[in-house]
N, C-alpha and C positions, 0 to 999 in steps of 0.2 A: 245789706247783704240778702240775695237771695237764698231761698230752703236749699237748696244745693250743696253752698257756701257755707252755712252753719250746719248742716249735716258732715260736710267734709271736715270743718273745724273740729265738731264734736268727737270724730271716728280718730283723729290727727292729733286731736289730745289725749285719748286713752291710748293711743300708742305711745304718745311721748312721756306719758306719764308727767304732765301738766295739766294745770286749772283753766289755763288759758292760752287758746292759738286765734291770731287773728291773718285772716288768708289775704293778700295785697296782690300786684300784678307781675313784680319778680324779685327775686332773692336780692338784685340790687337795691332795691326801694324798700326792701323788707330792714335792710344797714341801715338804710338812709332814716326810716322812720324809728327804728331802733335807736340812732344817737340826737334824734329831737326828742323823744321822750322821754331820755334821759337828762336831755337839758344841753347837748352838745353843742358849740356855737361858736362864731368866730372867734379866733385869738385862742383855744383850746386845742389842745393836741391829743395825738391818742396815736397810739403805739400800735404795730402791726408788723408780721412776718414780712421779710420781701418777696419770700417765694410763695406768693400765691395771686390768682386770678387777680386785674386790677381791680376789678367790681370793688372787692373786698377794700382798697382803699377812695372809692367814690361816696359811699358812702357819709365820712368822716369828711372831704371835701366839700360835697353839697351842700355840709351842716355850715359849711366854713371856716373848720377845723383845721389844723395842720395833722399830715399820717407822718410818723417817725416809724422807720424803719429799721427791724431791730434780724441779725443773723435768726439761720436754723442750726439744728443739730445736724452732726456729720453721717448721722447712722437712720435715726427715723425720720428725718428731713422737716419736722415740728419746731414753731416756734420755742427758742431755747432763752428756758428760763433763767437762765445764768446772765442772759444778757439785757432783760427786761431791765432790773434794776439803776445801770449807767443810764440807760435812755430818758427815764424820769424825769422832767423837772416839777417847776412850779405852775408848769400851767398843763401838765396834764391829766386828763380828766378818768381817762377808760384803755383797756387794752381788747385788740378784737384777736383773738385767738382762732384758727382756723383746719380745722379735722379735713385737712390735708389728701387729697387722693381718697379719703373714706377713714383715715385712721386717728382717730381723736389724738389730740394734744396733751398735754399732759398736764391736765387743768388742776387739780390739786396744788402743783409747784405754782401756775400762775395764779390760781384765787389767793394763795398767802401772799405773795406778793403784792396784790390789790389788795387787800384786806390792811395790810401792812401801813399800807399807804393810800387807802380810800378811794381807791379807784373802782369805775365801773369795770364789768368785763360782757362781752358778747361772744358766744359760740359764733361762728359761721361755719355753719354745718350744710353750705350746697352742695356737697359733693359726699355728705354723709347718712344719708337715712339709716335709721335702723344700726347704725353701729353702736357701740357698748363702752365705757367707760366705765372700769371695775362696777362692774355688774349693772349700771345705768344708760338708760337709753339717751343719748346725746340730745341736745335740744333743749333738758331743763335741769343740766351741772351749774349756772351761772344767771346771769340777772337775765340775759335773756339770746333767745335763739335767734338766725335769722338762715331760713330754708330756699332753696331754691325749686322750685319744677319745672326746669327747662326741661322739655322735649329728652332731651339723654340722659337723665339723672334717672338713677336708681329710682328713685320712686317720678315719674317725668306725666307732665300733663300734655293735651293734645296742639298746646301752644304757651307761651309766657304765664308764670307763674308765681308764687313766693308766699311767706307765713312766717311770722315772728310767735313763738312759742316762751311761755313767760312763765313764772310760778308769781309773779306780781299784779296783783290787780291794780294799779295804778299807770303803770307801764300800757298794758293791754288798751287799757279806757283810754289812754290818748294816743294809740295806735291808730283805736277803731274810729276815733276823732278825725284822726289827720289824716288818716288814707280818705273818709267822704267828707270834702270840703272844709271840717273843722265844724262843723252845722252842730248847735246844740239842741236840745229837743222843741224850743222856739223857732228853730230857724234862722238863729241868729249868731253870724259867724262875729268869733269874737277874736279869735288869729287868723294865720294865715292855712290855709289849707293843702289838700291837693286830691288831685281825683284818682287813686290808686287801687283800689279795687277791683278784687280779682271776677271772673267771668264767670257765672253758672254752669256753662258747658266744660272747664276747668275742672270745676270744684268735680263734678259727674263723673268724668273721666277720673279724677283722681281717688275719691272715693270704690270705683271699682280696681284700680290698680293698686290701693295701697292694699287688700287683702292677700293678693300674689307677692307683696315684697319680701317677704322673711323668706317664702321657698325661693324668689329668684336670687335672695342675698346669700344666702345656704349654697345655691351654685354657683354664686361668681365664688364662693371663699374654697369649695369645692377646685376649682379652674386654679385658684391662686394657688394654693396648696398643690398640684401638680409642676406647677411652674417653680415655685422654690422650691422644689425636694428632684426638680428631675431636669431643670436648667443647671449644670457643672459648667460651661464654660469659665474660666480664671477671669477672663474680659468683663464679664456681666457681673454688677451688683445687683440687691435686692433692696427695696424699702425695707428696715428692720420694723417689728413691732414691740415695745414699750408692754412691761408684764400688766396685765388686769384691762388690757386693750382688743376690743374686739373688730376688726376693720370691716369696713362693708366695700372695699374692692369696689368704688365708682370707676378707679383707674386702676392699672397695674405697670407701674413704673419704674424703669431699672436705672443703671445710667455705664454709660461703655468708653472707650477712651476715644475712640476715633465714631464718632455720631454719624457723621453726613454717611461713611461708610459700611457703620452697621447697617443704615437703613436703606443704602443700594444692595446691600445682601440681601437684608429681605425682599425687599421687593423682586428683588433674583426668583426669591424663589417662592411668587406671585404671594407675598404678605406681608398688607400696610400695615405701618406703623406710626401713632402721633406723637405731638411736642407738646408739652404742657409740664413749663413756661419755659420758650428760648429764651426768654428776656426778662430777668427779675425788676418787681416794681422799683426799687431806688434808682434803677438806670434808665428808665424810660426817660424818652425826653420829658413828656409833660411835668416831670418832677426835676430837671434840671436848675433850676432855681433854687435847691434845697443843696446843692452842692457835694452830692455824693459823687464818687468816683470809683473805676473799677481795683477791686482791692480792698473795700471796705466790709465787705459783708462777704468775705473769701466762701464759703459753705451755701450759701445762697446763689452763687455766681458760677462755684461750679457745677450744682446740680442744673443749672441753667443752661450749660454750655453743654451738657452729657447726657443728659435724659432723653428717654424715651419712651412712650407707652405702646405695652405691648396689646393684641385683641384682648378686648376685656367685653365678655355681654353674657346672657345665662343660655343663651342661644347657640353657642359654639358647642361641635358635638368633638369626642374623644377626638378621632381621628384628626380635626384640625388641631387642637391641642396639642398633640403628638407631632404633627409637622410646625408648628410655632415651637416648639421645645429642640427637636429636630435642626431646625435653621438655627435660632440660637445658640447650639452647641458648635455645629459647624464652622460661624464664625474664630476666624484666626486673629482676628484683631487688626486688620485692617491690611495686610498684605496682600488681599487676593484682587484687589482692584488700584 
């Protein structure tokens, strides 16, 4: 690693309030190296929300893992702890937990669970810089973090990015292994490798933006807080937050009854709106093979089918605010088209 790269590690640990961050080329490969250094491996499984990015189950694939697929909650739309336990067997290893839209999970309920039963656990905090988990910075509650910097992320670099955050020095050292070819200080590769390392001009970029994150997160929580206190429509729910939870508002996501038609309203009245997830992981096809079906994972399936995210960036000025709250409220629930 370039002086870039380990300046940016070093800046990216004292925020995370860990010993150790190793910077790789993106949040997916930041999983991927996360469940090799754990020891993840075929014929292993490892447990995972269905509503979330599929990234988050590549990882645990690549290892040659099986992902089980466990419901959310009905309210904060987080991996729900109640369900972790059925999913269990004998062959699983870790659970990846995932700080959802910006709002951590409710990691306390899942590390007794692992703890219970010797399981690893991993944050995936791509969508969460700088959020708070009863008074902790996200990234170093559990064995180990895995960050995204894509380009749109709260904290976003100038292209492909990612970093595994650890309080384990054991973990980190065969991070920093396997991301450059597995090469020991001989030169002599003794596994298998890969060439995952992240880019100097990355690391540069990212070091000067992670200084603006806490003001620009301060405003997006600013924007969210407008939007729950001043969106009334009966039609619109809200992500709830979970007490001693601090959200960093990557996304801001509701969900409405009639989808395709809230979002011809909007755009009525000239404002996009995204989908993040139409399609929860257990029904993908590529997971077809595992045999799930619609109805299994009911909480996960409908926020699927009814979400939406609303503008979310620290860039939006009142007045747009006010006309996204505006259209919002206007909606009648789907009668006007």
């Amino acid at each position: 690693d370039g002086e870039f790269v380990k300046t940016f590690e070093s800046e990216f640990a004292e925020f995370c309030h860990v010993p150790y961050v190793s910077c790789v080329n993106s949040g997916t490969n930041a999983i991927l190296l996360s469940m090799l250094a754990m020891g993840i491996k075929t014929g292993d499984e490892v447990i995972i929300p269905a509503n979330t990015f599929i990234a988050t189950a590549w990882g645990p694939v690549y290892a040659g893992a099986k992902p089980v697929f466990v419901d959310c909650t009905s309210d904060t739309w987080e991996i729900d702890s109640d369900k972790i336990e059925e999913a269990i067997t004998g062959k699983t290893k870790a659970i990846i937990g995932v700080h959802l839209y910006g709002l951590p999970f409710d990691v306390d309920a899942v590390q007794k669970i692992a703890g219970k039963y010797d399981l690893h656990v991993v944050e995936d905090c791509a969508q969460a810089h700088g959020a708070i988990y009863k008074n902790r910075v996200v990234g170093g509650l559990c064995d180990i973090g895995a960050f995204s910097f894509y380009p749109t992320k709260n904290l976003g670099a100038f292209g492909e990015g990612g970093c595994v955050t650890t309080n384990n020095a054991g973990y980190a050292e065969q991070i920093r292994s396997l991301k450059n070819h597995a090469a020991n200080e001989n030169g002599d590769h003794e596994k298998i490798g890969f060439n995952m390392r992240m880019d100097g001009i990355q690391a540069a970029v990212l070091s000067y933006k992670l200084k603006l994150l806490d003001r620009a997160n301060e405003r997006r929580r600013v924007i969210a807080k407008r939007y729950i206190n001043e969106i009334v429509s009966p039609f619109i729910n809200v992500q709830q937050t979970q007490e001693g939870a601090e959200h960093a508002y990557h996304l801001f996501v509701i969900t409405v009854p009639e989808r395709d038609i809230f979002i011809k309203h909007m755009y009525a009245h000239n404002i996009e709106c995204g989908l993040h997830y139409p399609m929860p992981c257990h029904l993908q096809k590529v997971f077809g093979y595992m045999g799930y079906k619609p109805g299994d994972l009911p909480n996960a399936e409908y926020l699927a089918e009814h979400c939406v995210s609303l503008p979310m960036y620290p860039e939006l000025f009142e007045d747009e605010i006010s006309r996204i709250i505006d259209a919002c409220n206007s909606f009648n629930g789907g009668s006007e088209f």
